[in-house]
C-alpha positions as CSV (number, residue, x, y, z in Angstrom):
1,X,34.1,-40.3,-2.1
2,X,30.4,-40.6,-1.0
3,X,31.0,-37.2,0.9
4,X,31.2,-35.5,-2.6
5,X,28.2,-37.5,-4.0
6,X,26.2,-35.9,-1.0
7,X,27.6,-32.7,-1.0
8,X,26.8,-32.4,-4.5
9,X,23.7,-33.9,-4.1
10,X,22.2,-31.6,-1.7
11,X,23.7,-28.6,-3.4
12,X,21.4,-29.6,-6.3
13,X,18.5,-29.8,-4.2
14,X,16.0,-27.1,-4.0
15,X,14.2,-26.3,-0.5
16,X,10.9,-24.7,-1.0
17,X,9.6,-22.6,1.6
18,X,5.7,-22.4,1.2
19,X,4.6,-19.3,2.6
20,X,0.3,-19.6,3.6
21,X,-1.7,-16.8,2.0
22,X,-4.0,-16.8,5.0
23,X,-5.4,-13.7,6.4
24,X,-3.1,-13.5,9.8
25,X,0.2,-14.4,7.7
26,X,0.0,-11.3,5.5
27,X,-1.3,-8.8,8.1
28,X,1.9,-9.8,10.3
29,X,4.0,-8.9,6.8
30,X,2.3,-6.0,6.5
31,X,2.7,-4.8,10.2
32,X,6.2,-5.6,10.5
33,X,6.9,-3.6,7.0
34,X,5.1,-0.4,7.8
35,X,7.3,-0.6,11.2
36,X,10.6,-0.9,9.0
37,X,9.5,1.4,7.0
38,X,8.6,4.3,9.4
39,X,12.2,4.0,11.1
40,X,13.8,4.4,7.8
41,X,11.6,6.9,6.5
42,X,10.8,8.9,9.2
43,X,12.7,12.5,9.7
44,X,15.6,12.1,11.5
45,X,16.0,8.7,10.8
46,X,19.1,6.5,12.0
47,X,21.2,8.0,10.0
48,X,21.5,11.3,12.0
49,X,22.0,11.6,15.6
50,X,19.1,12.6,18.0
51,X,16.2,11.6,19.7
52,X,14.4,11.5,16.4
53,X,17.2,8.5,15.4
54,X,16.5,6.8,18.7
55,X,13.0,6.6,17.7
56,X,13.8,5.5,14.3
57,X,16.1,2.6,15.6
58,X,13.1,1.2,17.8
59,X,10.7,1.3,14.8
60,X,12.8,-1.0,12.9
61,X,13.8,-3.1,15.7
62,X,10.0,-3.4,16.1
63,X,9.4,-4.0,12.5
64,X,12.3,-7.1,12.4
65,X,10.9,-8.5,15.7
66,X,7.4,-8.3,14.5
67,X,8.9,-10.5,11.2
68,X,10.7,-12.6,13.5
69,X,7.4,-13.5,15.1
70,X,5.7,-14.1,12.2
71,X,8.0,-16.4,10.9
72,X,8.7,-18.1,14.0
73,X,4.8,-18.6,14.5
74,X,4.6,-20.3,11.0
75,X,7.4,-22.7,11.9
76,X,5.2,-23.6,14.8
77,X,2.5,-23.7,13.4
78,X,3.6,-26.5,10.6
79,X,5.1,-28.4,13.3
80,X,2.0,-28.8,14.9
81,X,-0.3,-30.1,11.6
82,X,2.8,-32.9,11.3
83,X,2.3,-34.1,14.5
């Protein structure tokens, strides 16, 4: 029975993820957006074959490992203030 009360419990909780509006934070965004953006863009984008979709496919890989960093350098980031 208590395993429904905390199920329910945390269902009802909210996380909130506070994102910083600093300077670095938003130029990573922006970097890893204009990277996702030219692979799906771009002529001959992934969704036809050809060295043109090759390049495409590495432009967005960029772009999600560029927003991977970002976020992975925010998570470190907050862990070091807390300690």
């Amino acid at each position: 029975m208590s395993i429904g009360k905390t199920r329910s419990a945390t269902a009802r909780e909210r996380i909130e993820v506070k994102l910083p509006h600093n300077k670095g934070f938003i130029r990573d965004v922006a970097i890893a957006g204009g990277f996702i953006a030219i692979g799906i863009l771009a002529p001959g984008s992934p969704i036809e074959n050809g060295f043109e979709a090759h390049l495409g496919g590495i432009s967005v890989g960029l772009g999600l490992g560029w927003l991977i960093k970002c976020f992975v350098d925010l998570k470190g980031s907050s862990h070091a203030k807390q300690s």
